[in-house]
CHARMM-style PDB file with segment names, atoms N, HN, CA, C and O in Angstrom:
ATOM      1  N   UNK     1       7.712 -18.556  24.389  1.00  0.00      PROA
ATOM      2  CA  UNK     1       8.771 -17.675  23.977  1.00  0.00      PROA
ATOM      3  C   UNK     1       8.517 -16.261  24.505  1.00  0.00      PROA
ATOM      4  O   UNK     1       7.455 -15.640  24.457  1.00  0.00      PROA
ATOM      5  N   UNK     2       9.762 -15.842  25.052  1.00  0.00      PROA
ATOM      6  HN  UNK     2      10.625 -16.346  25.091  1.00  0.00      PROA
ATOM      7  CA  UNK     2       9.598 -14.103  25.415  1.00  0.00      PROA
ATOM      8  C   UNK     2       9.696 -13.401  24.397  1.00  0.00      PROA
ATOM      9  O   UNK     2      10.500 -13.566  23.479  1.00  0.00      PROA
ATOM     10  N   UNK     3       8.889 -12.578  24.495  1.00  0.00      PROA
ATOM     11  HN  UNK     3       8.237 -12.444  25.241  1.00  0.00      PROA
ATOM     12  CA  UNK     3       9.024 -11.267  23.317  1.00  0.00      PROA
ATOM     13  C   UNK     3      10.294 -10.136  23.768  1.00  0.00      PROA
ATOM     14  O   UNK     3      10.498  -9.628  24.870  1.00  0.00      PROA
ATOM     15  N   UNK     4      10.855 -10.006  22.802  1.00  0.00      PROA
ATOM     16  HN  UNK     4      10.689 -10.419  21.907  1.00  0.00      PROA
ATOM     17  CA  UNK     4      12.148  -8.804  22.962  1.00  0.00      PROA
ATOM     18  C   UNK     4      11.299  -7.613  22.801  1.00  0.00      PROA
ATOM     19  O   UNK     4      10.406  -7.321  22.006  1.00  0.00      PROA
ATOM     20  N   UNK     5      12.021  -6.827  24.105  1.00  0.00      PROA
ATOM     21  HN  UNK     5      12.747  -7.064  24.751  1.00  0.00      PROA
ATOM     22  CA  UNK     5      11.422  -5.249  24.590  1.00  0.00      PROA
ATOM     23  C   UNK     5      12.047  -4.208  23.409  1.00  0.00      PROA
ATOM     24  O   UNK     5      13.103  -4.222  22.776  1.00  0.00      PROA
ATOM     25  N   UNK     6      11.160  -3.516  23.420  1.00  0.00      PROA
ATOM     26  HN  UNK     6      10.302  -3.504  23.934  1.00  0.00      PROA
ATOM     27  CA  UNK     6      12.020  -2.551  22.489  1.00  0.00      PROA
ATOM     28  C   UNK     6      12.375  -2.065  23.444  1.00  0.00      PROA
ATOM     29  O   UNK     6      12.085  -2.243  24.627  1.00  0.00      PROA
ATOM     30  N   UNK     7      13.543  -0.915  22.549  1.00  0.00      PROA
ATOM     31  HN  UNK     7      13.778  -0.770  21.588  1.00  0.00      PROA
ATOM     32  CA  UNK     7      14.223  -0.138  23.652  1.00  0.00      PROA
ATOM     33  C   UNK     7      13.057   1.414  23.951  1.00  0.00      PROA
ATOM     34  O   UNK     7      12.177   1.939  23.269  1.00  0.00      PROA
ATOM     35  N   UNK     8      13.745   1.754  25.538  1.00  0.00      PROA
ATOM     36  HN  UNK     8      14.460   1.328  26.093  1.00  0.00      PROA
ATOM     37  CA  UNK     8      12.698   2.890  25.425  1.00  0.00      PROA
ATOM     38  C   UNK     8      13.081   4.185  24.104  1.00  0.00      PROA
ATOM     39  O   UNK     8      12.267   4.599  23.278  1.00  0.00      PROA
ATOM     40  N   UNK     9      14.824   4.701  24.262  1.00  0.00      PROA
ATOM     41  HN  UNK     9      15.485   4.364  24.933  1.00  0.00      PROA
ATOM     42  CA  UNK     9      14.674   5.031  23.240  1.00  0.00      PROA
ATOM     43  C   UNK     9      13.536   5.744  21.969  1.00  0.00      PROA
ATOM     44  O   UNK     9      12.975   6.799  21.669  1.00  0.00      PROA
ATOM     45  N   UNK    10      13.741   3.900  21.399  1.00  0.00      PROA
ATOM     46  HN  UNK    10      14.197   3.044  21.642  1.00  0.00      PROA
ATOM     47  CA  UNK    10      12.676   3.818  20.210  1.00  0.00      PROA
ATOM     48  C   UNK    10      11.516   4.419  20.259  1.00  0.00      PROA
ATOM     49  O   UNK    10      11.069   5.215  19.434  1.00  0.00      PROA
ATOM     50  N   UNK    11      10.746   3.830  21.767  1.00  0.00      PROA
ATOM     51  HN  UNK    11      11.109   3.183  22.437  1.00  0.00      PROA
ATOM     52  CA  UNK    11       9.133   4.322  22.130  1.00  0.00      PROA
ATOM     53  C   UNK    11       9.396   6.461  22.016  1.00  0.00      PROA
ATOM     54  O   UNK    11       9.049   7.334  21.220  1.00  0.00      PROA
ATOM     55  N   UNK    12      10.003   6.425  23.026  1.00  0.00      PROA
ATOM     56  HN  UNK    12      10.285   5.716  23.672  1.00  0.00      PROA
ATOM     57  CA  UNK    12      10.097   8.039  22.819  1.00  0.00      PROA
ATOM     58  C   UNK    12      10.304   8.659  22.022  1.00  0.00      PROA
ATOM     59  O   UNK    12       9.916   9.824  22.110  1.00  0.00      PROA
ATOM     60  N   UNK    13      11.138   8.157  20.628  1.00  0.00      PROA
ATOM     61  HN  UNK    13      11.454   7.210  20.557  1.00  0.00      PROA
ATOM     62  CA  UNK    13      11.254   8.879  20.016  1.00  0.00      PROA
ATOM     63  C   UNK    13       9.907   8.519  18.710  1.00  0.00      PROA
ATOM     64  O   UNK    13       9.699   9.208  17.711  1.00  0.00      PROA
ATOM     65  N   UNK    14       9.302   7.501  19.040  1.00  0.00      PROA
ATOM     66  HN  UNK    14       9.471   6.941  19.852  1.00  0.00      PROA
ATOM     67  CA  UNK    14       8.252   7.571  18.282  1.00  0.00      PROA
ATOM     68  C   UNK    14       6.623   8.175  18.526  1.00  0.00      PROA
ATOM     69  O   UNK    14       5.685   8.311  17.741  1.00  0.00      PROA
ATOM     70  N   UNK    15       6.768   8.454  19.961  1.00  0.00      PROA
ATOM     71  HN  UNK    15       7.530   8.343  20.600  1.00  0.00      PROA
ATOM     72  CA  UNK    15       5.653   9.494  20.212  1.00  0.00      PROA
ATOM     73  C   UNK    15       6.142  10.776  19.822  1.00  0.00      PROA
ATOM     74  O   UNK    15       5.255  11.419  19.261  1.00  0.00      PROA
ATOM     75  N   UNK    16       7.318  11.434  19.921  1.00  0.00      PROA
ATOM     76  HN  UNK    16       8.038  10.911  20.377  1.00  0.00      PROA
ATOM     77  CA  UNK    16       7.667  12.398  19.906  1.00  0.00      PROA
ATOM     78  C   UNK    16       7.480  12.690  17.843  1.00  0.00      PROA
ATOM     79  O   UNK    16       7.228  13.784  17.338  1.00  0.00      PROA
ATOM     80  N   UNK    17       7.584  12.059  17.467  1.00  0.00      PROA
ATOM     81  HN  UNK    17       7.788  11.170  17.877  1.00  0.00      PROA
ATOM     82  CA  UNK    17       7.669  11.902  15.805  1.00  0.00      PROA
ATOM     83  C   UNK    17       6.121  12.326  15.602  1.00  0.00      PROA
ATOM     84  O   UNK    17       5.781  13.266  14.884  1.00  0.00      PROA
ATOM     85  N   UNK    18       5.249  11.525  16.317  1.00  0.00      PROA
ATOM     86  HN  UNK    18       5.525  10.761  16.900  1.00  0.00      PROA
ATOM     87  CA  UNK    18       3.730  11.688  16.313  1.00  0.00      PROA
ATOM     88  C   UNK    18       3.314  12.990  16.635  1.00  0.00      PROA
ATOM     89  O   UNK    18       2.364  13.562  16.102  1.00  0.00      PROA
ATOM     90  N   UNK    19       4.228  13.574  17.746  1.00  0.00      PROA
ATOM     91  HN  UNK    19       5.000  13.109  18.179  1.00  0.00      PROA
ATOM     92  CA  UNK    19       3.598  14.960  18.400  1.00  0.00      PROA
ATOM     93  C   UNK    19       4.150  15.945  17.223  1.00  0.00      PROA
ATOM     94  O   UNK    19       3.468  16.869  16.780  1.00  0.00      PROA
ATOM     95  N   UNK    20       5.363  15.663  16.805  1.00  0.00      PROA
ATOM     96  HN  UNK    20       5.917  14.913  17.166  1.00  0.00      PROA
ATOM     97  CA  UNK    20       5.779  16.587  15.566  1.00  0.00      PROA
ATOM     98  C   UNK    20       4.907  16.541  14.229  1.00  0.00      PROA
ATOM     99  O   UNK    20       4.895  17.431  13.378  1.00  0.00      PROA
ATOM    100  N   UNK    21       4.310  15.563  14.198  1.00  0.00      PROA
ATOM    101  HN  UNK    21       4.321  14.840  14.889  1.00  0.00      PROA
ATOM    102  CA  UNK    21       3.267  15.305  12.756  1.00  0.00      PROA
ATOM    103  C   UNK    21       1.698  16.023  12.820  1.00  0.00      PROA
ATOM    104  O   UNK    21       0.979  16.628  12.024  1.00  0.00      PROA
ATOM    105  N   UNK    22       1.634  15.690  13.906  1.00  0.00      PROA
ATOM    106  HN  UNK    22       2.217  15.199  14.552  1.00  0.00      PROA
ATOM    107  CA  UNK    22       0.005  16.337  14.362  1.00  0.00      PROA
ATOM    108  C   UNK    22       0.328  17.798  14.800  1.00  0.00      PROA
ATOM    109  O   UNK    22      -0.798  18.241  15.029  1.00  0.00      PROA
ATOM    110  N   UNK    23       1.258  18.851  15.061  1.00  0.00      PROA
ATOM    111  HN  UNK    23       2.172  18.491  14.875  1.00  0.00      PROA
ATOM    112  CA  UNK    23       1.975  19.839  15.300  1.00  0.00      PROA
ATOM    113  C   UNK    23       2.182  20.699  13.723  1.00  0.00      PROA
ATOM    114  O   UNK    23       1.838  21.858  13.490  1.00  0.00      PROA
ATOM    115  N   UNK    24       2.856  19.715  12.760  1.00  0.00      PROA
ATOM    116  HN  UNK    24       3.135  18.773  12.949  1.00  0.00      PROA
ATOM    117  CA  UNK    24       2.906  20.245  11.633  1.00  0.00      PROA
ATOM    118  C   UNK    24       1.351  20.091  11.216  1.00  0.00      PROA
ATOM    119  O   UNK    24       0.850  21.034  11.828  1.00  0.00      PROA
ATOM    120  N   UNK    25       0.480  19.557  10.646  1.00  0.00      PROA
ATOM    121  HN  UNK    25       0.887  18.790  10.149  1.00  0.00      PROA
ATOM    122  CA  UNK    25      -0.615  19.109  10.568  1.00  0.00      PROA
ATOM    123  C   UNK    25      -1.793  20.480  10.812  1.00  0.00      PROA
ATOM    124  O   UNK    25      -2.462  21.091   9.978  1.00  0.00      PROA
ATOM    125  N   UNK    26      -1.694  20.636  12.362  1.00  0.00      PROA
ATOM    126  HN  UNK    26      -1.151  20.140  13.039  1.00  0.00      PROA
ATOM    127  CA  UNK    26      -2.564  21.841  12.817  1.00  0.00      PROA
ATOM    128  C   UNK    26      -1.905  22.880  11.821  1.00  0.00      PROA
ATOM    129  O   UNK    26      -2.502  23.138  10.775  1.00  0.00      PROA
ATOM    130  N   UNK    27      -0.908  23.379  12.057  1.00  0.00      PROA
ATOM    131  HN  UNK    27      -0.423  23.170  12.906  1.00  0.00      PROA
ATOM    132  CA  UNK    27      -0.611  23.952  11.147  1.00  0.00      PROA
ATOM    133  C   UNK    27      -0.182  24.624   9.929  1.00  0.00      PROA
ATOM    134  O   UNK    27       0.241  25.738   9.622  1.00  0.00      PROA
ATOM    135  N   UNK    28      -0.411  23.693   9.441  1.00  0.00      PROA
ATOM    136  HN  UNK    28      -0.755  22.787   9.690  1.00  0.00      PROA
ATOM    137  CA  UNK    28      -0.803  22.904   7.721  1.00  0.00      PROA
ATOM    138  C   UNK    28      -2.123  24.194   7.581  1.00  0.00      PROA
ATOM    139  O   UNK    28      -2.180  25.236   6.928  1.00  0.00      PROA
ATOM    140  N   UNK    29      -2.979  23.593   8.433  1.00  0.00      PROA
ATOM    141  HN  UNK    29      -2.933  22.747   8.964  1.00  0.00      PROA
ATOM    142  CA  UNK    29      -4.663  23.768   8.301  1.00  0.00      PROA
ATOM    143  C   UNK    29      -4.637  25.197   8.503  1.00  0.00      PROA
ATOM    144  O   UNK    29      -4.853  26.124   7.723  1.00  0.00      PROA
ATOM    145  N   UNK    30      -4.288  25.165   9.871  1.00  0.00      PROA
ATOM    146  HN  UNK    30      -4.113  24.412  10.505  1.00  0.00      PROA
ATOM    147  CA  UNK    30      -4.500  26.718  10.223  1.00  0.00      PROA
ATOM    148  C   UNK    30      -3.896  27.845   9.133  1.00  0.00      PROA
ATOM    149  O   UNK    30      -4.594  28.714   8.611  1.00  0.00      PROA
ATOM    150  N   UNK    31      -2.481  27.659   8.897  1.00  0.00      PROA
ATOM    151  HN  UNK    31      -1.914  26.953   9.321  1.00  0.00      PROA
ATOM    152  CA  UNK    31      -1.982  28.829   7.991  1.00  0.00      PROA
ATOM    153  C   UNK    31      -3.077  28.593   6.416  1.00  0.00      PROA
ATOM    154  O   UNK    31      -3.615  29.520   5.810  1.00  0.00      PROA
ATOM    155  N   UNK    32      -3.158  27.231   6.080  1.00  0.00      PROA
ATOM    156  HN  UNK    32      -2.720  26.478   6.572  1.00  0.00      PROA
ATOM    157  CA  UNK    32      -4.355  27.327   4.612  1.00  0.00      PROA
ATOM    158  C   UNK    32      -5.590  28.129   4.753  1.00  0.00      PROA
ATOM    159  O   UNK    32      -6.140  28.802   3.882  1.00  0.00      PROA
ATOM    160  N   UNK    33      -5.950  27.948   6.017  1.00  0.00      PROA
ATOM    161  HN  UNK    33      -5.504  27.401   6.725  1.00  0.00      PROA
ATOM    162  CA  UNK    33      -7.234  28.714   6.097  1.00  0.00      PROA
ATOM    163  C   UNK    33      -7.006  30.202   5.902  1.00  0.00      PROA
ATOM    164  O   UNK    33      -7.565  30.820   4.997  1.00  0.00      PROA
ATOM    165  N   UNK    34      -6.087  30.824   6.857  1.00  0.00      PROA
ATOM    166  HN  UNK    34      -5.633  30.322   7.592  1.00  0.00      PROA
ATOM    167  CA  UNK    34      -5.677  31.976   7.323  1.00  0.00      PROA
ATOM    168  C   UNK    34      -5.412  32.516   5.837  1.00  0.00      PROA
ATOM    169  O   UNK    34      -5.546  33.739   5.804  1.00  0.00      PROA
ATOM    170  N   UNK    35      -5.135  32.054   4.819  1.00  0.00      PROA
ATOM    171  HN  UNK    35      -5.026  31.060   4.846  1.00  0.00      PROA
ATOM    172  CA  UNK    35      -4.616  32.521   3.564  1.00  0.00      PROA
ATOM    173  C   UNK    35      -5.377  32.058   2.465  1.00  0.00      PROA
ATOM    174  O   UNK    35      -5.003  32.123   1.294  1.00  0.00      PROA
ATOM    175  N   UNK    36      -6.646  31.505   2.933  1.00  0.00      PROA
ATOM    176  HN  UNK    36      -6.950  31.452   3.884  1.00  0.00      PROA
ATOM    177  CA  UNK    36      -7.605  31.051   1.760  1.00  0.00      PROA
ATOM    178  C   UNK    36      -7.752  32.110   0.469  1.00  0.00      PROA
ATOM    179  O   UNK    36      -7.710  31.970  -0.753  1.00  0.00      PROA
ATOM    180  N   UNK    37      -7.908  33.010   1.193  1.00  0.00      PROA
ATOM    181  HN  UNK    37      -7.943  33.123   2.186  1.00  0.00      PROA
ATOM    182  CA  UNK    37      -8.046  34.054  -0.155  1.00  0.00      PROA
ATOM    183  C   UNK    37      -6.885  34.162  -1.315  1.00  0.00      PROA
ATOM    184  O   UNK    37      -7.214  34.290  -2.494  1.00  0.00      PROA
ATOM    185  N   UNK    38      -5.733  34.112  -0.975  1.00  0.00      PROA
ATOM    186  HN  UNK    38      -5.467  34.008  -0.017  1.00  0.00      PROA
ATOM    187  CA  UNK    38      -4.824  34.000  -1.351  1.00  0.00      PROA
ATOM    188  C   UNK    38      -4.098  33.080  -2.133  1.00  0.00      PROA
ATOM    189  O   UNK    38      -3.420  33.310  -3.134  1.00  0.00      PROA
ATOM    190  N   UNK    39      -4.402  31.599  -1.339  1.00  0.00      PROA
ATOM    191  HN  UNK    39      -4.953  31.413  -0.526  1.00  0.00      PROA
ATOM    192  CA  UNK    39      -4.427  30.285  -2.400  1.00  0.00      PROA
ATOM    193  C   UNK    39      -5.827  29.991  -3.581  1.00  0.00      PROA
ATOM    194  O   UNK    39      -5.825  29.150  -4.480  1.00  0.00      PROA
ATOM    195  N   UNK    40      -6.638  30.691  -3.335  1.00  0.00      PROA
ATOM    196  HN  UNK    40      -6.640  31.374  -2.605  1.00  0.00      PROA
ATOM    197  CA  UNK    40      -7.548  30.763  -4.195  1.00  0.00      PROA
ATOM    198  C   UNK    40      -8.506  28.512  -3.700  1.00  0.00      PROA
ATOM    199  O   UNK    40      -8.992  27.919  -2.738  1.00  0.00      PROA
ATOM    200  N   UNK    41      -8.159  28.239  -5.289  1.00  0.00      PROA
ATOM    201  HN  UNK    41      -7.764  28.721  -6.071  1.00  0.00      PROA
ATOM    202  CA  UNK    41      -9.016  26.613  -4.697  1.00  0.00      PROA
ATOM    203  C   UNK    41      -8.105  26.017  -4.104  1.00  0.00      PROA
ATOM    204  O   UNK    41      -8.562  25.076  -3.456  1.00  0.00      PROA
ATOM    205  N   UNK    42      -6.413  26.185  -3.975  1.00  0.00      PROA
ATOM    206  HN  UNK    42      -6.041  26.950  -4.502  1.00  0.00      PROA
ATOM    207  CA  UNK    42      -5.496  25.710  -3.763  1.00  0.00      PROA
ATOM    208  C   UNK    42      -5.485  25.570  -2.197  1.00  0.00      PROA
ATOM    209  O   UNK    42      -4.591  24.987  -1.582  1.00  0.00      PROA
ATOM    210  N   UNK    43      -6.980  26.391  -1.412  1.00  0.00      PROA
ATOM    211  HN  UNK    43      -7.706  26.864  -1.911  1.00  0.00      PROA
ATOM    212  CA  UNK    43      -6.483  26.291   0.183  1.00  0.00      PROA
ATOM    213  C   UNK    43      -7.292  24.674   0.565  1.00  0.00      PROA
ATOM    214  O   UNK    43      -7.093  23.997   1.573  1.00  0.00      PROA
ATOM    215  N   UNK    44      -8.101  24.402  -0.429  1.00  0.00      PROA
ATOM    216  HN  UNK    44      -8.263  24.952  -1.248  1.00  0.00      PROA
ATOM    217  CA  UNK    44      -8.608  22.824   0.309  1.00  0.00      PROA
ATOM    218  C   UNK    44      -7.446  21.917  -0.099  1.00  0.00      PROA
ATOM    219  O   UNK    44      -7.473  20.829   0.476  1.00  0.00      PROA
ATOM    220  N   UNK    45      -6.721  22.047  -0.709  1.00  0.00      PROA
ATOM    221  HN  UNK    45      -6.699  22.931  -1.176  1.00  0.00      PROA
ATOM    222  CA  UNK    45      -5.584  20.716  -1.298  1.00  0.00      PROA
ATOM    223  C   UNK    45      -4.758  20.523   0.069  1.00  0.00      PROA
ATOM    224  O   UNK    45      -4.678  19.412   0.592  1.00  0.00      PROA
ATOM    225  N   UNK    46      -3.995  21.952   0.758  1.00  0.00      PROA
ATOM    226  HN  UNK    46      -4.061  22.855   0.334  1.00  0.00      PROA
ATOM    227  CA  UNK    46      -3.499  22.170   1.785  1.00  0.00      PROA
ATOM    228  C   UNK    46      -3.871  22.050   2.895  1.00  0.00      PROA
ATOM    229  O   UNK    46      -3.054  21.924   3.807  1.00  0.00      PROA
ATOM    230  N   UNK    47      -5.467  22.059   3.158  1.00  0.00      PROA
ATOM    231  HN  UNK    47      -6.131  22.161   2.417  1.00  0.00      PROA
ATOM    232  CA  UNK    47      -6.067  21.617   4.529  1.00  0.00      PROA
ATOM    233  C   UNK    47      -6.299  20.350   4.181  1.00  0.00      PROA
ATOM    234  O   UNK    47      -6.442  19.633   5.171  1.00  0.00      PROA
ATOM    235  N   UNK    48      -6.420  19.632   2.858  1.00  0.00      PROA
ATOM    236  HN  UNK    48      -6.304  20.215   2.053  1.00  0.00      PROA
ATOM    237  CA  UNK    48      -6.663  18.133   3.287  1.00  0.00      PROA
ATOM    238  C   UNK    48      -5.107  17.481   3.484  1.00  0.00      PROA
ATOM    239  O   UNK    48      -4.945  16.337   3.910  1.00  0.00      PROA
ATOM    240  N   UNK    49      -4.215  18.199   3.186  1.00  0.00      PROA
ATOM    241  HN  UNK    49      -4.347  19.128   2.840  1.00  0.00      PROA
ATOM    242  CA  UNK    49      -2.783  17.122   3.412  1.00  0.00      PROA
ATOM    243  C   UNK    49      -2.693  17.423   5.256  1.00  0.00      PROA
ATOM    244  O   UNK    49      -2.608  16.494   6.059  1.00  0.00      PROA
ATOM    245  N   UNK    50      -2.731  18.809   5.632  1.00  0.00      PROA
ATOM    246  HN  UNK    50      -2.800  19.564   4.979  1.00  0.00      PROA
ATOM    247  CA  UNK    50      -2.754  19.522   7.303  1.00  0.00      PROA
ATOM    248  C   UNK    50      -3.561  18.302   7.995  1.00  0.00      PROA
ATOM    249  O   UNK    50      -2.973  17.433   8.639  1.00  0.00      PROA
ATOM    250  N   UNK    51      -5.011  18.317   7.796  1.00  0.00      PROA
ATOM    251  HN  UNK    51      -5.488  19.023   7.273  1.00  0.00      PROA
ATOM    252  CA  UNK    51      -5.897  16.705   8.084  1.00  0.00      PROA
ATOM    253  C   UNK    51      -5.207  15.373   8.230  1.00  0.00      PROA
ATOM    254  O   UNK    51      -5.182  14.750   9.291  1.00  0.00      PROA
ATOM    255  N   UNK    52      -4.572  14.912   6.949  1.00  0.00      PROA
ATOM    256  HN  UNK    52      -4.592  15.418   6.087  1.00  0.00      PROA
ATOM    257  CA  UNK    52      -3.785  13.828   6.784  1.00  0.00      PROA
ATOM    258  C   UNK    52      -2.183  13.848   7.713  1.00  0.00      PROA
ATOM    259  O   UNK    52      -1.584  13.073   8.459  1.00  0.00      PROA
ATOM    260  N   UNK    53      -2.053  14.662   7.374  1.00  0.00      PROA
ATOM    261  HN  UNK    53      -2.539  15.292   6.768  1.00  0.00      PROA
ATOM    262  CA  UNK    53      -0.812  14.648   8.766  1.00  0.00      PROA
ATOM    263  C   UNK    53      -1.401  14.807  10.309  1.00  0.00      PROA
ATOM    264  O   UNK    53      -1.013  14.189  11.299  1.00  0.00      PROA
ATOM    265  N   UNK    54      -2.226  15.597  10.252  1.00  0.00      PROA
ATOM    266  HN  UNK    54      -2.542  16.100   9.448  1.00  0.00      PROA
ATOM    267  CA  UNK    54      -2.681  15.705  11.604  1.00  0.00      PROA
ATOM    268  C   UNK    54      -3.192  13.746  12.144  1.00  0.00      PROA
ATOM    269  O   UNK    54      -2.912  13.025  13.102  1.00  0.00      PROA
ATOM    270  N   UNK    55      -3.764  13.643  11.289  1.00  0.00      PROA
ATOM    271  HN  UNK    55      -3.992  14.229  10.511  1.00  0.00      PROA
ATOM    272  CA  UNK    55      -4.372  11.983  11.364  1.00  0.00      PROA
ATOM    273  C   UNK    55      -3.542  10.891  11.661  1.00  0.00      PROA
ATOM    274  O   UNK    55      -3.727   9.984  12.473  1.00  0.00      PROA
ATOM    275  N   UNK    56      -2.684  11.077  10.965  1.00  0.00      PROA
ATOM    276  HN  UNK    56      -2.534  11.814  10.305  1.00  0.00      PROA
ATOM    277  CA  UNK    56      -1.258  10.221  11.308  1.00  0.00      PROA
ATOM    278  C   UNK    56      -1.023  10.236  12.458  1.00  0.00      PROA
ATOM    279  O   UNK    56      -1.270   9.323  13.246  1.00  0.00      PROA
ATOM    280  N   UNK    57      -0.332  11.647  12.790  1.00  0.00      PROA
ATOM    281  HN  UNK    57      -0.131  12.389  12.149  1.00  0.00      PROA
ATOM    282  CA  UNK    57       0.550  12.034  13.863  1.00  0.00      PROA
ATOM    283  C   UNK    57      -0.093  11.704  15.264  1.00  0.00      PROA
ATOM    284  O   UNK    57       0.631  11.566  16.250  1.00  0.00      PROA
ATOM    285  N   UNK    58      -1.574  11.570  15.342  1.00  0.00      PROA
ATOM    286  HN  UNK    58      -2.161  11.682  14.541  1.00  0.00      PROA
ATOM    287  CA  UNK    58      -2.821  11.196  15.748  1.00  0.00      PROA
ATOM    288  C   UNK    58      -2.514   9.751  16.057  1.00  0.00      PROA
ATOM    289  O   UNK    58      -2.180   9.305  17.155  1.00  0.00      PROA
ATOM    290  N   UNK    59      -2.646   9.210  15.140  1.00  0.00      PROA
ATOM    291  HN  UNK    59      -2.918   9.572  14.249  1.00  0.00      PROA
ATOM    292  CA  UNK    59      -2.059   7.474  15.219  1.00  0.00      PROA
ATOM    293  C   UNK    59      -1.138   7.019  15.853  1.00  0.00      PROA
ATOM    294  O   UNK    59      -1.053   6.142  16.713  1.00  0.00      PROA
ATOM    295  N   UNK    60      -0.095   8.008  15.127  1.00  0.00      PROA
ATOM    296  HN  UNK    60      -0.164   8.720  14.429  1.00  0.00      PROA
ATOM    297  CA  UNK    60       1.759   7.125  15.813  1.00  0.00      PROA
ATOM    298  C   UNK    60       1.074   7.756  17.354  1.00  0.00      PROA
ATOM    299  O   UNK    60       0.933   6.865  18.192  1.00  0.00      PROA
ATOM    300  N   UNK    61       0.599   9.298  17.856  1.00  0.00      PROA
ATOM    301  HN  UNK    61       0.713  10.021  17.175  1.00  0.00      PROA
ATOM    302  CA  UNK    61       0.310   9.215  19.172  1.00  0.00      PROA
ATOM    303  C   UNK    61       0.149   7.789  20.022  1.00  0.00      PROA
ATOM    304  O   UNK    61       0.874   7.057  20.696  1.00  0.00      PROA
ATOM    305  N   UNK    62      -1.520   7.847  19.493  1.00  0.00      PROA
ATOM    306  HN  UNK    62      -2.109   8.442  18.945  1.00  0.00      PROA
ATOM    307  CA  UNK    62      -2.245   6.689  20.225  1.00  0.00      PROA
ATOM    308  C   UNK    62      -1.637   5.315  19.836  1.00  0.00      PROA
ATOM    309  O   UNK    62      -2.388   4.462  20.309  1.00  0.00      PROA
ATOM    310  N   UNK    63      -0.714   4.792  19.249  1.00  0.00      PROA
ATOM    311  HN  UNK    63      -0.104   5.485  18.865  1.00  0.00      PROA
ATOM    312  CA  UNK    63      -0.780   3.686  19.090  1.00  0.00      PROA
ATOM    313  C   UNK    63       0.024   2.828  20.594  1.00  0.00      PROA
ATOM    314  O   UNK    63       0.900   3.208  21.371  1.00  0.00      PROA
ATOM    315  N   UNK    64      -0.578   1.864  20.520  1.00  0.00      PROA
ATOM    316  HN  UNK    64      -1.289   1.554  19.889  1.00  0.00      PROA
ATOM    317  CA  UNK    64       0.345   1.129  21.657  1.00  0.00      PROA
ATOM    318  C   UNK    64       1.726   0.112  21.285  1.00  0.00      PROA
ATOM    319  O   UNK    64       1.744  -0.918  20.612  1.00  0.00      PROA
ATOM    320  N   UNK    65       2.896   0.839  22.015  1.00  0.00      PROA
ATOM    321  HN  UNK    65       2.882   1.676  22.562  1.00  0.00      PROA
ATOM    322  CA  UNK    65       3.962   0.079  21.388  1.00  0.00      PROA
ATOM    323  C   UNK    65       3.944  -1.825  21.995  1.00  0.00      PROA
ATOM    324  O   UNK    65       3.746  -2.129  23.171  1.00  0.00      PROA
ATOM    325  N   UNK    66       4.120  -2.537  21.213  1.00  0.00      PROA
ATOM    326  HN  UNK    66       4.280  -2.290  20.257  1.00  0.00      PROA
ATOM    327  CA  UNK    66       4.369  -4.099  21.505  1.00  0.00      PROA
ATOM    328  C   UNK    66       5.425  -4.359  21.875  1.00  0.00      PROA
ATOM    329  OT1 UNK    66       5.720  -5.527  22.128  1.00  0.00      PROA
TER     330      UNK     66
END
């Protein structure tokens, strides 16, 4: 049996989703840091979600479409 292609479409717009996640992500981190003083303990809650998006966005990157 042949496997049905996705469309390219789909592929592009799902790296592009990835580059927007790891994009928000960096700077998630960067502005928490930049304002640590300011969020007080509240700047690690915000660099670990910046991490977690960055990680994702990381993923949908690298993943290989089937």
């Amino acid at each position: 049996m042949a496997r049905a292609e996705r469309p390219a479409g789909l592929t592009v717009m799902e790296k592009l989703m990835g580059l927007v996640l790891l994009a928000i992500g960096a700077l998630a981190i960067y502005y928490a840091v930049e304002a640590s003083e300011a969020l007080g303990s509240y700047w690690l809650l915000f660099t670990g979600m910046g991490c977690f998006l960055a990680v994702i966005g990381l993923a949908v990157i690298l993943a290989k479409p089937e």
